[in-house]
C-alpha positions in Angstrom: -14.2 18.1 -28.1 -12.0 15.2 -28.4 -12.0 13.4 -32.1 -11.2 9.0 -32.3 -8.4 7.7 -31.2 -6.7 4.8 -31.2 -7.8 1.9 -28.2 -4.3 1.0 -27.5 -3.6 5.1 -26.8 -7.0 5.6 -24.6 -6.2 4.4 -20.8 -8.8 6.1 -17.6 -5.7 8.8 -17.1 -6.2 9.3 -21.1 -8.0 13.3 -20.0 -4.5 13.9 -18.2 -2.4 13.1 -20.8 -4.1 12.9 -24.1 -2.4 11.9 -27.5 -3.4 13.0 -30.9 -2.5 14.3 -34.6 -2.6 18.5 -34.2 -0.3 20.9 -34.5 0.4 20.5 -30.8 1.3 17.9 -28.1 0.8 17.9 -24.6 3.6 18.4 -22.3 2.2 18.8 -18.7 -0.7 20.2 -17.1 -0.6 21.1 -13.2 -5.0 21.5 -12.4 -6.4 25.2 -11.6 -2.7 26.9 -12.8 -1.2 26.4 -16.1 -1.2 24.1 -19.1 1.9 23.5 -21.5 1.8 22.5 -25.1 5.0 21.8 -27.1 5.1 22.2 -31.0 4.3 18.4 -33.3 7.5 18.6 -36.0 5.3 16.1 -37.3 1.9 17.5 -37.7 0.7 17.6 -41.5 -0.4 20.7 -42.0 0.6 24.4 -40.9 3.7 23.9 -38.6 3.7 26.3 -35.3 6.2 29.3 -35.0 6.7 28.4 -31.5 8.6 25.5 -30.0 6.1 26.0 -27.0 3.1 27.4 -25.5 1.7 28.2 -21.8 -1.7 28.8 -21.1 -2.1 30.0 -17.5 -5.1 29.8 -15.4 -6.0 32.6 -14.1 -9.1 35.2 -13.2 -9.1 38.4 -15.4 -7.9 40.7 -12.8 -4.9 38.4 -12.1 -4.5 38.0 -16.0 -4.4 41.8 -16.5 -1.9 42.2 -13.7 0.7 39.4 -15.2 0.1 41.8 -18.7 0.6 44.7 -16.9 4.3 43.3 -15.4 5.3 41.8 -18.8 4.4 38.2 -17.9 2.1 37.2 -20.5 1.5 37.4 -24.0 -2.4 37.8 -24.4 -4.4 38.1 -21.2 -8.4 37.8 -21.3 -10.1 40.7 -19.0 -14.0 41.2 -18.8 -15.7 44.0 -19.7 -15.2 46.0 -16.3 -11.7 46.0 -17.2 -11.1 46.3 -20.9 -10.6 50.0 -20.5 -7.6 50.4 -19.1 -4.2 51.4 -20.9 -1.7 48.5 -20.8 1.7 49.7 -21.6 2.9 47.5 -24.6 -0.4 45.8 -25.3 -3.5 46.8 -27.4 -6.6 45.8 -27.0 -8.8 43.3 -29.3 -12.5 42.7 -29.3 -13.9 39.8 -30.8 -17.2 38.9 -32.0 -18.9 36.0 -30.2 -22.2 34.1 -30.4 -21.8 33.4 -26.6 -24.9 34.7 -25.1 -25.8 36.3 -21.8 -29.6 35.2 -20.5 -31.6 34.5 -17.3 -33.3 31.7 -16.9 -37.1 31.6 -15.7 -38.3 28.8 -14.0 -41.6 27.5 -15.9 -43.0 24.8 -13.2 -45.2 25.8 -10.4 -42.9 24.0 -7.5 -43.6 20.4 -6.8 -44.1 19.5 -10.6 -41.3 17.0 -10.2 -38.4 16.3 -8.5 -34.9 16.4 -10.2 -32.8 13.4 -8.5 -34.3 14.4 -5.8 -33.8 18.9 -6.3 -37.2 20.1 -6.3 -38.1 22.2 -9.5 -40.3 25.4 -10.0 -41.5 28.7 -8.8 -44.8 30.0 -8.3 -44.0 33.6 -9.6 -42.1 32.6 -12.8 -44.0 29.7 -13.6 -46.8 32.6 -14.7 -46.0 32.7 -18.5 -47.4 36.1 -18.7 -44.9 37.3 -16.3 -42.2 36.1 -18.1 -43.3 37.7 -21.1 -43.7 41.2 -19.8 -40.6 40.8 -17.8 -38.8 39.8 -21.7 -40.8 42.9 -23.4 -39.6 45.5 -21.2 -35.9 44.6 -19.9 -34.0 46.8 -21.9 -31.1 45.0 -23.8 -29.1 48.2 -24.6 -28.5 49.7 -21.5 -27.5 46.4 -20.1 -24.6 45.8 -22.8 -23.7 49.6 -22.6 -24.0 50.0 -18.8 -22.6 46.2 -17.9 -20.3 45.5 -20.4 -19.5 48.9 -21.2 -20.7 48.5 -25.0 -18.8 45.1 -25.6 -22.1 43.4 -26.9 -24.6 43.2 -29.3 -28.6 42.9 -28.6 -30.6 39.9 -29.1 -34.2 38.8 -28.4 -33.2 35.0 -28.9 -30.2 32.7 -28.5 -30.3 31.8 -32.3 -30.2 35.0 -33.6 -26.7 34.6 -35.1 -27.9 31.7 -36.8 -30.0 30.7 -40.1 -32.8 28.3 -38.3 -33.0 31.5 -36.0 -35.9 33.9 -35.9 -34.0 37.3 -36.3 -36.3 37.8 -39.1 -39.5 37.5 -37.3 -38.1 39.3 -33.6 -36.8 42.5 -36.1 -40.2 44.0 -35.0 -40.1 44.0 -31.3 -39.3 46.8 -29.2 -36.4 47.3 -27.0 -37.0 48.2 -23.4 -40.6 48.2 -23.9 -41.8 48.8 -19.9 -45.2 50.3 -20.6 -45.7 47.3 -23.0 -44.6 44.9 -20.0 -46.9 47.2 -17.6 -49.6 46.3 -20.0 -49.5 42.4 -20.2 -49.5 42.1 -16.5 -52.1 44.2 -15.7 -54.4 41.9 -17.8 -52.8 39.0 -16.4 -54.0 40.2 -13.1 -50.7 41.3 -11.0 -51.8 44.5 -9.4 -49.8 46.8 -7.7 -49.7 47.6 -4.1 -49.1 49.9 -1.8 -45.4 48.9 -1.7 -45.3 49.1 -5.8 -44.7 45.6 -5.7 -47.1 43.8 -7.9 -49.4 40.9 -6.6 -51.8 37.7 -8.0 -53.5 37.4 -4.8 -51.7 36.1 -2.5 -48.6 36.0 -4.0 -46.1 38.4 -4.5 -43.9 39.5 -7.7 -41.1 38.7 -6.3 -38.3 36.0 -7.3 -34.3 35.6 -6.5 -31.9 35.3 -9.8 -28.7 34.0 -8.9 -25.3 35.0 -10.6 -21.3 33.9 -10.3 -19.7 36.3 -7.9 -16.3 36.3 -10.1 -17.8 37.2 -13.5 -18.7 40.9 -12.9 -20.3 41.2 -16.0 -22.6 38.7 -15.0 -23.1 40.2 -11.5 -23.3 43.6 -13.2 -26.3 42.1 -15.6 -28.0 40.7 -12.5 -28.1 44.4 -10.5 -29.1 46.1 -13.6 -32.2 43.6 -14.5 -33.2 43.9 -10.9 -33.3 47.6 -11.0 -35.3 47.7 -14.4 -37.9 45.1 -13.0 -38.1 48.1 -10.4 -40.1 50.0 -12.7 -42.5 47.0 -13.7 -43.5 46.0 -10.1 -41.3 42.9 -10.1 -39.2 42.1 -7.0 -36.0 40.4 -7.8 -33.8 39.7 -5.1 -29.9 38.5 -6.0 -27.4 36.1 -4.5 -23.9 35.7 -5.6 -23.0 32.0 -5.7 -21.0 29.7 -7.3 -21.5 27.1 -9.9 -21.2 24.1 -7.7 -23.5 25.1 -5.1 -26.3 26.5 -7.2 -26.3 23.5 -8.9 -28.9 22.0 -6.3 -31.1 25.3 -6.6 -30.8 26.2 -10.1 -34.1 24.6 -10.9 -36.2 26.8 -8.2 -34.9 30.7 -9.1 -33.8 32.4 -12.2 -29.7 32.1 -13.3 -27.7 34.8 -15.0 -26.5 32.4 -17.7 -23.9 32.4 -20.1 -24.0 29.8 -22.9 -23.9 29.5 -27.1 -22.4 26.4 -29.4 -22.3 26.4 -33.2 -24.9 23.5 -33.6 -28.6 23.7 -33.5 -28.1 20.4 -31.3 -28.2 23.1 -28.6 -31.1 24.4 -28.8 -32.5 20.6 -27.8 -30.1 20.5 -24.9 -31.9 24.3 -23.9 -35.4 23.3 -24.3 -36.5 19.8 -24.8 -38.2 18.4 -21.9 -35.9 15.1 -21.4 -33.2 16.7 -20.5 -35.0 19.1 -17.4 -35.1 15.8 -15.9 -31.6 15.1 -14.9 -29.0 17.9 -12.7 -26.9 19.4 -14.5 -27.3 22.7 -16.6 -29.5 21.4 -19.8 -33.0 23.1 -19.6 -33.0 24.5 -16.0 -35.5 26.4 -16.4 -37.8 22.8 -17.1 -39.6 24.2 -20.1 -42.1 21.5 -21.4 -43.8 22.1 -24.5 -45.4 19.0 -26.5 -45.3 21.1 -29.3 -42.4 22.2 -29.4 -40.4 18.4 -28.3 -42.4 17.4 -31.3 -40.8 20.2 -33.6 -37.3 19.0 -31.7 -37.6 15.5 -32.8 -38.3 16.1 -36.1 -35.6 18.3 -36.4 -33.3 15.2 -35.0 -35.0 12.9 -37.5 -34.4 15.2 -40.5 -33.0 13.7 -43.6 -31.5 16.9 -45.5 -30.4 20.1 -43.3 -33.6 22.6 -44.8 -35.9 20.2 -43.0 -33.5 20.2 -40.0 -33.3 23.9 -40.0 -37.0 24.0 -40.9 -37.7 22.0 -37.6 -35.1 23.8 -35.1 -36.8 27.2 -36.3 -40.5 26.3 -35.6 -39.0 24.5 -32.0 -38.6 28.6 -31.6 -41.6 29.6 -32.8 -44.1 28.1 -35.2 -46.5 31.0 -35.6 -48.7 29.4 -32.2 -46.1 28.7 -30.3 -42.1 28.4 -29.0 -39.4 28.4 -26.6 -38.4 31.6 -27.4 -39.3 35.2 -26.7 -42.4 34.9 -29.1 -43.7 32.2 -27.4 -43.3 31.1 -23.5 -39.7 32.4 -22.5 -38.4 30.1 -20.3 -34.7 32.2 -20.9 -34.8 36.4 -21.2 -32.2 36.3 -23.5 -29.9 39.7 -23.4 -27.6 39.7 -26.2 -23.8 38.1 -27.4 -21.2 39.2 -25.8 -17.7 40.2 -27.1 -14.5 38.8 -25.8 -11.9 40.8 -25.1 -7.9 40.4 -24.8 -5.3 42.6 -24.3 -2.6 41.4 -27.2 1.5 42.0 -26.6 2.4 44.6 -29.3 4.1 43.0 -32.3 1.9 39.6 -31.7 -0.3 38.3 -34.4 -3.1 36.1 -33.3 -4.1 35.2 -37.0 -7.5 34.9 -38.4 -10.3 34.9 -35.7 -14.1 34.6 -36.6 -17.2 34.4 -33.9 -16.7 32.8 -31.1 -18.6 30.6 -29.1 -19.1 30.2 -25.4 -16.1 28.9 -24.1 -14.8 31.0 -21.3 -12.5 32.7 -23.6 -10.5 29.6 -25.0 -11.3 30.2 -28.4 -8.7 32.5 -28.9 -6.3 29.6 -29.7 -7.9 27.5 -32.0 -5.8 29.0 -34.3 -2.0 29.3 -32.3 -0.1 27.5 -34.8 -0.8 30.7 -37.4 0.3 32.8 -34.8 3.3 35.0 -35.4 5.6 37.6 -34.4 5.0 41.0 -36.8 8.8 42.4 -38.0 
């Protein structure tokens, strides 16, 4: 996020070669490799220890391979690959508020159009389905099994937060699949022959979609479709990336990654204005009068406890919300952890939680790192 600056200094190249008043400036950027940042003598507060700084762009597997041969100072891995021993390095785990989810499409299809994507899914759509499918995935053995432990459980986006409902979700059960088994049977999705449930005519059975280069993310994906095994849920997967599922992530579920510091977000995740445009905001095109109401007063709010009030009863207002007490358009898994492997001797400084931002956090920071004697 970019703060005010000056007209004369703004020009359309401004995003290639931006000005400003940190502790850095920017040197030279080359897109999809590497990006250099030389020290500001003249920055007002904390001066950097280094006269320069290159962040290279790279997957995790290459990043671990440039640590491996000496080539970097901090490399960020995923989960899959945070357990090997990296001569000269240790490992760090930090605490995030980045959370992994899937979405659940909440139209029937046709609803509406999107810029001309169609929206919705018939098996979804069902919010009873969504609801058992959210009481009996079990969180734990995802974060243990997928991300080998580096994670914590969480029934709702906000939990990390004070509008959150932590307070009210401390009750539910984990991995509750006789519990799920329960709410559809009275919803009326029987199972057949094939142990495949069914409303009639139609089938339990839906496609989640995941990025085939996170494999924490793919990893999520096979697990959750092997749980919803046990329930009678179908759930097929297709690895695809961000650019093409962006026409189709409005019609099947996405493994989704996602978490910012301001309750704002929670808006961009579930008010009904902005299903309506492509992108990524509200993909799953929840629409609760209810709860946009409970969003708008939350935007209107003149002091932050009626803010906060507002955002938490968006979630849930003891009737209804777009969270796992209420409809579910997202079956929300837990936070994440990030994970770096650190050169020996190299002091990243104070970190606290970060927030989903593909591991870039790390540097807010780099002009308190420092070399330990």
């Amino acid at each position: 996020m970019l703060g005010i600056v000056p007209e004369a200094a703004y020009t359309s190249d401004y995003g290639d070669k931006p000005v400003g008043s940190g502790p850095w400036k920017f040197a030279d950027y080359i897109q999809g490799q590497q990006l250099i940042l030389e020290r500001n003598d003249n920055y007002h507060g904390e001066k950097a220890k280094f006269a320069k700084a290159t962040l290279l762009l790279m997957e995790p597997d290459a990043a671990l391979a440039a640590a491996k041969s000496g080539q970097v100072d901090l490399a960020c891995v995923y989960p899959a690959l945070s357990k090997q021993n990296v001569a000269g390095f240790t490992l760090t785990s930090l605490p995030t508020f980045g959370y992994r989810t899937i979405s659940l499409p909440c139209q029937q299809p046709g609803a509406w159009d999107v810029e001309g994507q169609a929206v919705g899914n018939a098996v979804t759509s069902d919010p009873a389905l969504r609801k058992a499918m959210a009481t009996a995935v079990n969180r734990q053995q995802i974060i243990d099994e997928c991300l080998l432990g580096y994670g914590e459980v969480a029934f709702d986006f906000f939990d990390a937060f004070e509008w959150g409902i932590k307070t009210e979700t401390a009750a539910l059960t984990d991995g509750d699949v006789e519990g799920g088994k329960r709410i559809l049977d009275e919803a009326g999705w029987v199972p057949g022959s094939d142990g495949i449930r069914s409303k009639g005519d139609l089938k339990a059975s839906f496609t989640v979609f995941y990025p085939p280069n996170d494999s924490g993310r793919q990893a999520i994906a096979e697990s959750f479709r092997a749980q919803m095994q046990a329930l009678g849920i179908d759930v097929q997967l297709e690895g695809i990336d961000f650019t093409s599922m962006q026409d189709r992530n409005r019609q099947q579920g996405v493994v989704l990654g996602g978490g910012r510091l301001t309750p704002y977000h929670e808006y961009t995740c579930l008010s009904e204005t902005k299903a309506k445009a492509k992108g990524w905001l509200n993909i799953p095109c929840y629409s609760n009068p209810t709860v946009e109401a409970h969003l708008e007063e939350a935007l209107a709010a003149t002091t932050q406890e009626e803010a906060y009030a507002a955002w938490h009863k968006a979630l849930w207002d003891g009737t209804t919300g777009g969270s796992i007490l209420g409809e579910n358009p997202y079956l929300v898994i837990g936070y994440i952890r990030h994970n770096y492997f650190v050169r020996q001797g190299l002091d990243i400084g104070t970190q606290h939680a970060h927030p989903h931002d593909h591991f870039l956090h790390v540097i807010h920071n780099l002009n308190t790192w420092d070399i330990k004697a």
